[in-house]
BALOBA-1460 file (C-alpha; in Angstrom, 3 decimals):
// residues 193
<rec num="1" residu="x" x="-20.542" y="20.088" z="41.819"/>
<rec num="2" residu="x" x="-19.150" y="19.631" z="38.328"/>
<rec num="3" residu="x" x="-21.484" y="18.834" z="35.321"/>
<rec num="4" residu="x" x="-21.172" y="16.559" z="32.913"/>
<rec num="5" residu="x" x="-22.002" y="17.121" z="28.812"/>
<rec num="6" residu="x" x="-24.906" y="15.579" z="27.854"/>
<rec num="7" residu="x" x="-24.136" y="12.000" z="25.859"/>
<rec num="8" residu="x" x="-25.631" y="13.354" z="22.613"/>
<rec num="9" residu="x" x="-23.193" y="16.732" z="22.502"/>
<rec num="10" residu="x" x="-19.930" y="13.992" z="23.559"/>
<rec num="11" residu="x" x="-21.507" y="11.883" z="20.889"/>
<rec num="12" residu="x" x="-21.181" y="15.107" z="18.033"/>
<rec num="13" residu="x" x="-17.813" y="16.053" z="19.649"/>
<rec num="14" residu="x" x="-16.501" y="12.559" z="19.302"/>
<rec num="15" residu="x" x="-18.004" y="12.514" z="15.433"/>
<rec num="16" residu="x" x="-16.943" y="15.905" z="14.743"/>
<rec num="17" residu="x" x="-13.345" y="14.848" z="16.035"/>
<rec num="18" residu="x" x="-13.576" y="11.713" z="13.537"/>
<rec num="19" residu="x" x="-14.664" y="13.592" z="10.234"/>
<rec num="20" residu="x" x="-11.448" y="16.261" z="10.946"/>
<rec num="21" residu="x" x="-9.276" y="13.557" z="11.506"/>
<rec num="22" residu="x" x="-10.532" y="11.475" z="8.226"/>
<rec num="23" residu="x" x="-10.343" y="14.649" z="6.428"/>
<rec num="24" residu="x" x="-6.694" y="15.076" z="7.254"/>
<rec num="25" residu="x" x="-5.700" y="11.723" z="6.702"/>
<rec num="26" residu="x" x="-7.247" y="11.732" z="3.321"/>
<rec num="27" residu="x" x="-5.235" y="15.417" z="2.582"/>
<rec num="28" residu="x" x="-2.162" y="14.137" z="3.598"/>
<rec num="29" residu="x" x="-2.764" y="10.710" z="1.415"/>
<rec num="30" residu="x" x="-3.719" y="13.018" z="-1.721"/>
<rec num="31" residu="x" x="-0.702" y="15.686" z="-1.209"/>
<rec num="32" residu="x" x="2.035" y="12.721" z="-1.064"/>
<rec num="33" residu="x" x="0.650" y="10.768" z="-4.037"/>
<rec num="34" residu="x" x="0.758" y="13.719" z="-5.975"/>
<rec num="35" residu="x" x="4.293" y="14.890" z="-4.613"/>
<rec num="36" residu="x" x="5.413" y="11.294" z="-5.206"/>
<rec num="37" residu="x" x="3.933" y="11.524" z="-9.114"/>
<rec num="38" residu="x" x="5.983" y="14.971" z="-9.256"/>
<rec num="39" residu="x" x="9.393" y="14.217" z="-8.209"/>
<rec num="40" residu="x" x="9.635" y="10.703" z="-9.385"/>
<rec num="41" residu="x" x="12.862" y="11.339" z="-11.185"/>
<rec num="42" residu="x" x="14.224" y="12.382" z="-8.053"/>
<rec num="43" residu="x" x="13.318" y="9.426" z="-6.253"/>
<rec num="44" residu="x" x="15.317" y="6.952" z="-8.624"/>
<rec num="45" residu="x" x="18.156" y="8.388" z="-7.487"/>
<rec num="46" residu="x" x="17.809" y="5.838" z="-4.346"/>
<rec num="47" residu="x" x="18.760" y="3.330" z="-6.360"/>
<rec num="48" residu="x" x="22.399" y="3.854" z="-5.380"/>
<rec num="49" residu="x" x="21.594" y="3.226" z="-2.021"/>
<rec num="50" residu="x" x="21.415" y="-0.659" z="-2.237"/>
<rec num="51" residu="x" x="19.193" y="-2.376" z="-0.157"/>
<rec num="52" residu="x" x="18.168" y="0.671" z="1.644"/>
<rec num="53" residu="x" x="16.932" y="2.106" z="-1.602"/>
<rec num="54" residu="x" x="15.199" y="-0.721" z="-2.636"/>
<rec num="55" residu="x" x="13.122" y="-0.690" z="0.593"/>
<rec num="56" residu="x" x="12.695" y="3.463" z="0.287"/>
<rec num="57" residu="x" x="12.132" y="3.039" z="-3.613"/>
<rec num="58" residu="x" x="9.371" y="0.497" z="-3.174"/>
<rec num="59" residu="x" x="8.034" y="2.361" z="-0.032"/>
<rec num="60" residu="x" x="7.608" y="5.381" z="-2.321"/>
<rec num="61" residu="x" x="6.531" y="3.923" z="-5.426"/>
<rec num="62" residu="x" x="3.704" y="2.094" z="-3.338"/>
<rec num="63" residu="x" x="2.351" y="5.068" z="-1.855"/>
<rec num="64" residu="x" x="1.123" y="6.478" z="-4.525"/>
<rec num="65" residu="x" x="-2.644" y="6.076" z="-5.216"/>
<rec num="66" residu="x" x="-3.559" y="4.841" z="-8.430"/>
<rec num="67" residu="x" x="-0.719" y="6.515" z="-9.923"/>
<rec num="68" residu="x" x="1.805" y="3.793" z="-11.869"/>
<rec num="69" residu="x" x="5.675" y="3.711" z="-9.735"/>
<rec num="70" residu="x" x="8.139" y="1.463" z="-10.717"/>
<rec num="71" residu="x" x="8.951" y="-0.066" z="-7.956"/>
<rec num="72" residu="x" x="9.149" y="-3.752" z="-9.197"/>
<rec num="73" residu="x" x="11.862" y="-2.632" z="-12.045"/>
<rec num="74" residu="x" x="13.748" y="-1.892" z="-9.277"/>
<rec num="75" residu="x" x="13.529" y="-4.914" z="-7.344"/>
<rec num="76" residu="x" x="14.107" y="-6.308" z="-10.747"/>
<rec num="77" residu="x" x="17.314" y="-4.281" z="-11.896"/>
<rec num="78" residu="x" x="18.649" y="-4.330" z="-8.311"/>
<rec num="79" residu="x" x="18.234" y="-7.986" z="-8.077"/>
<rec num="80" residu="x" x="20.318" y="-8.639" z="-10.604"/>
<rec num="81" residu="x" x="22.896" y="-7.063" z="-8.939"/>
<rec num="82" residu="x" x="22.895" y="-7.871" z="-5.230"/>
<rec num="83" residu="x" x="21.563" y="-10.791" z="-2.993"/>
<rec num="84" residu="x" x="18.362" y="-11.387" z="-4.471"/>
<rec num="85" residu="x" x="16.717" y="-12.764" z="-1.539"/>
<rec num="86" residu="x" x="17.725" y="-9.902" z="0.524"/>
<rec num="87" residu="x" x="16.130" y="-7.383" z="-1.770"/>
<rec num="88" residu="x" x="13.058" y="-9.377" z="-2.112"/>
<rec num="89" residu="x" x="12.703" y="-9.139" z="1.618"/>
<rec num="90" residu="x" x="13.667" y="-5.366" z="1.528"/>
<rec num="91" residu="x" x="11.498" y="-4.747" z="-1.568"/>
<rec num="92" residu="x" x="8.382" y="-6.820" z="0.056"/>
<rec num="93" residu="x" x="8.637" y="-4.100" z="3.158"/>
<rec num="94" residu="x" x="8.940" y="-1.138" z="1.471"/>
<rec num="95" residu="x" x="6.130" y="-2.247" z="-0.548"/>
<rec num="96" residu="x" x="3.881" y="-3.029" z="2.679"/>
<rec num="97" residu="x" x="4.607" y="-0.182" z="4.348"/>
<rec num="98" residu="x" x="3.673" y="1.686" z="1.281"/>
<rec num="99" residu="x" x="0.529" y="0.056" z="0.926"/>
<rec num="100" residu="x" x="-0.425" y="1.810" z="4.147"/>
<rec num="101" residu="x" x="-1.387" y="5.124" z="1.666"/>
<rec num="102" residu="x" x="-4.124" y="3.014" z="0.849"/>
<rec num="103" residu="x" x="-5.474" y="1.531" z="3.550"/>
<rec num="104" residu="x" x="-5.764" y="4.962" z="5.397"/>
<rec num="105" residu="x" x="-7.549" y="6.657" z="2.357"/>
<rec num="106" residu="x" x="-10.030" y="3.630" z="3.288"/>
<rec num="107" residu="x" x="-10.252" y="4.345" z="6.820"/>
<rec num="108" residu="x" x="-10.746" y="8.323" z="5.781"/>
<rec num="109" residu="x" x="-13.475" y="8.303" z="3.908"/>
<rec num="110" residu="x" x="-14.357" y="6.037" z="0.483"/>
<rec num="111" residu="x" x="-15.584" y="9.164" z="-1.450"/>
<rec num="112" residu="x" x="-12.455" y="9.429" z="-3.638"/>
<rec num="113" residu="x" x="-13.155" y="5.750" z="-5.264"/>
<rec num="114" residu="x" x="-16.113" y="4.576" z="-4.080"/>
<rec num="115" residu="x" x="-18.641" y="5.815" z="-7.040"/>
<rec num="116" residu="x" x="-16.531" y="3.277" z="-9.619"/>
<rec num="117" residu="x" x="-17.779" y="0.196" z="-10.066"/>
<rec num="118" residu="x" x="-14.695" y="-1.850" z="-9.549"/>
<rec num="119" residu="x" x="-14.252" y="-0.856" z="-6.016"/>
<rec num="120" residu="x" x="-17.856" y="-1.150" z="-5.243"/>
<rec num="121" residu="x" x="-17.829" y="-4.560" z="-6.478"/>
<rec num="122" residu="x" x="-14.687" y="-5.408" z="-3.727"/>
<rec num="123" residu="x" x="-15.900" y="-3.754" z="-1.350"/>
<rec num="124" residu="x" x="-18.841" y="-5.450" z="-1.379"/>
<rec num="125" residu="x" x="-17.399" y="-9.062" z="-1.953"/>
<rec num="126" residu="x" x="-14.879" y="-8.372" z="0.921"/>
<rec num="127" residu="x" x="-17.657" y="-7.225" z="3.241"/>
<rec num="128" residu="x" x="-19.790" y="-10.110" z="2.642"/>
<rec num="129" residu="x" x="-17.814" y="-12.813" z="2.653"/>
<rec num="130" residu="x" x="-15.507" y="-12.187" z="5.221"/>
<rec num="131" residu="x" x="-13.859" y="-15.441" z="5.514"/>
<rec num="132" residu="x" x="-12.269" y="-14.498" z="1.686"/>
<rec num="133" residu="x" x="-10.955" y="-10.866" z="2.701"/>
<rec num="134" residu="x" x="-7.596" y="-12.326" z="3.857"/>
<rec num="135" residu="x" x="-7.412" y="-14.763" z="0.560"/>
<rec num="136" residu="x" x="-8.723" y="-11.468" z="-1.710"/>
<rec num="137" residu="x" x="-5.482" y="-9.331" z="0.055"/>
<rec num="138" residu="x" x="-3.167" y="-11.527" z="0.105"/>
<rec num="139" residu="x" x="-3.674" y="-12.762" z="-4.296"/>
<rec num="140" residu="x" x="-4.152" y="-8.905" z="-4.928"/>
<rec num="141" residu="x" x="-0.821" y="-8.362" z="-3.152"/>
<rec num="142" residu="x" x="1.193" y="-11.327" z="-4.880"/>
<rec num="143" residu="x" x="-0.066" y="-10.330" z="-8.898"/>
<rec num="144" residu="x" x="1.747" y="-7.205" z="-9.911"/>
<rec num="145" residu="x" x="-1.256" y="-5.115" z="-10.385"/>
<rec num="146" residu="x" x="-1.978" y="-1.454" z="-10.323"/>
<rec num="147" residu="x" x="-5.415" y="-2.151" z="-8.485"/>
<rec num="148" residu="x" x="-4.277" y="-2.920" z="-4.824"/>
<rec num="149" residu="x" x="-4.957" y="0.462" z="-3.684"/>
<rec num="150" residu="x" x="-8.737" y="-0.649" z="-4.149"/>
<rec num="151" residu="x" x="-8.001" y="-3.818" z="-2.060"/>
<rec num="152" residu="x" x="-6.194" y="-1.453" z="0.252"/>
<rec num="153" residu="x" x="-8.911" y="0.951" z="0.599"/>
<rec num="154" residu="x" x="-11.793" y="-1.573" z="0.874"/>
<rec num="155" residu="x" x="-9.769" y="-2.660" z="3.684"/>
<rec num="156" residu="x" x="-9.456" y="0.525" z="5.339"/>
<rec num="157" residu="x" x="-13.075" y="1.102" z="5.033"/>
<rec num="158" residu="x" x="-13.898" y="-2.220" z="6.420"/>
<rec num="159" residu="x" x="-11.741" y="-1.615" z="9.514"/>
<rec num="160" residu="x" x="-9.659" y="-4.682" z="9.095"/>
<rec num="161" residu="x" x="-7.129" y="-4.723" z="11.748"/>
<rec num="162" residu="x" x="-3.764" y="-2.923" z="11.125"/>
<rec num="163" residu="x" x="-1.498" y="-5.584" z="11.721"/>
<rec num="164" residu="x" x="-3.424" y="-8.188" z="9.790"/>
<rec num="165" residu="x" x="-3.696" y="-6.079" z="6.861"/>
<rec num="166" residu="x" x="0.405" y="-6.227" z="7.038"/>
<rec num="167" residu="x" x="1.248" y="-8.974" z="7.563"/>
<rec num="168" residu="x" x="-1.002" y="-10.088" z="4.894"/>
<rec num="169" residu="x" x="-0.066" y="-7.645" z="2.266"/>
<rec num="170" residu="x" x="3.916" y="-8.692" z="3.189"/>
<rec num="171" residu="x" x="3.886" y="-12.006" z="2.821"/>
<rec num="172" residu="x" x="1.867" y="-11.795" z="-0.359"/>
<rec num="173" residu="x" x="4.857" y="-8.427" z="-1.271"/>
<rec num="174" residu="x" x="7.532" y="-11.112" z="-0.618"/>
<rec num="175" residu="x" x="6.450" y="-13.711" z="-2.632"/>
<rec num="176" residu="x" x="5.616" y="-10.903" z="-5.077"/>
<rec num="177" residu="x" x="9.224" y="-9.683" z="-4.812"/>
<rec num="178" residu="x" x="11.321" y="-12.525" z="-4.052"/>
<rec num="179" residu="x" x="9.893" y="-14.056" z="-7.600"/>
<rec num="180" residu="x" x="10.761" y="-9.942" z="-9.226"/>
<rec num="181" residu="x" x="14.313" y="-10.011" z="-8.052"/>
<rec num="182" residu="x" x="15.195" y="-13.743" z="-8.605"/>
<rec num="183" residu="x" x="14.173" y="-13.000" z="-12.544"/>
<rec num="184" residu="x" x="16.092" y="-10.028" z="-12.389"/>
<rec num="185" residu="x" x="19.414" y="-12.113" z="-10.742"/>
<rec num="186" residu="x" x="18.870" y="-14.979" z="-13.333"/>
<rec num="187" residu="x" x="18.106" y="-13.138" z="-16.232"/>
<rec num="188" residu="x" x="21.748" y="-11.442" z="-15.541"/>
<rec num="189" residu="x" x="23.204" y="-14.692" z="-15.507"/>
<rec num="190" residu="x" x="21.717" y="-15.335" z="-19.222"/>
<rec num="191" residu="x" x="23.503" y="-12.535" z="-20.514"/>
<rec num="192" residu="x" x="26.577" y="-13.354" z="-19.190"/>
<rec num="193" residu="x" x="26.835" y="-16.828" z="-19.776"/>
C-alpha cells in the first residue's frame, strides 16, 4: 500500500518549487538587462538587417529594465527608409515581445521595484480598479516612456493573463510605432523636397 505526503509537506514542496522558479526568472531578467546595457553597440549593428532588425532591435532595446534603448530611433531612422507601415508592425512586435522582461520580473517577485513610490502607487491603482488595468497598459504602451517596465511589472505581479497583457501592450506598440516610423518616412520627404 503506497502512502501519500501529507497536504502541508506537498503544500511547502509546491511553494518551495515557486520561490526557485521566481528566483530564476528574476536572474535571468537581471543578467539580460545588464548584457543588453553592455553590448548595446553591438546590437545596432541589426540595423542592416531591415525589417528583421527592426523587430530584433526593438525586441532588445525593450528588454531591458529601466535601462534607456533606442529602439524608437530606429523605428524612426528605418522608417524613413523602408515601408513605414511594415516597420511599425515589425517595430510594435519586437517591442511586445520585449516587454515580456517586465512582466516576468512582476510575476518573480516585486522586491527589485516595489519599495519606490511610483510603482507602489500603480500597483495599487491597477489592483484596485481593475476595470482601468487594460486602459492603464494600453496609454503606458502608446506614450514613449521609459516607465512601462513598472506597468509591466505591476502586471506580472497582478497575474494578468499572458495573452491579454500582449495583445494589449501591441496594439498600444503599434500605434506607438506606426506614428514613430511614419515621422521618420515624412520627415525624409521634407528634406528632399
Amino acid at each position: 500500500m503506497k502512502q501519500n505526503k501529507p497536504v502541508h509537506s506537498r503544500i511547502l514542496t509546491i511553494n518551495l518549487r515557486g520561490k526557485i522558479l521566481r528566483i530564476l526568472l528574476l536572474i535571468v531578467v537581471v543578467t539580460s538587462t545588464i548584457a543588453i546595457f553592455l553590448y548595446r553597440d553591438r546590437i545596432e549593428a541589426l540595423s542592416q538587417y531591415g525589417y528583421l532588425g527592426v523587430f530584433l532591435i526593438n525586441l532588445v532595446a525593450s528588454g531591458t529594465i529601466l535601462l534607456p534603448a533606442p529602439g524608437a530611433l530606429f523605428t524612426y531612422a528605418i522608417g524613413a527608409l523602408l515601408d513605414p507601415t511594415v516597420v511599425g508592425l515589425a517595430s510594435a512586435a519586437g517591442a511586445s515581445l520585449g516587454e515580456l522582461s517586465g512582466y516576468a520580473a512582476g510575476v518573480s517577485g516585486q522586491a527589485v521595484i516595489s519599495n519606490t513610490r511610483l510603482y507602489r502607487r500603480l500597483y495599487t491603482l491597477m489592483q484596485s480598479h481593475t476595470k482601468f488595468t487594460t486602459l492603464i497598459l494600453l496609454v503606458a504602451a502608446i506614450i514613449p516612456n521609459p516607465f512601462f517596465d513598472l506597468v509591466g511589472m505591476a502586471s506580472g505581479a497582478l497575474r494578468l493573463p499572458l495573452l491579454r497583457f500582449l495583445s494589449i501592450t501591441f496594439l498600444g506598440n503599434l500605434l506607438k510605432m506606426l506614428s514613430i516610423a511614419y515621422a521618420g518616412h515624412y520627415s525624409l520627404q521634407w528634406f528632399i523636397a
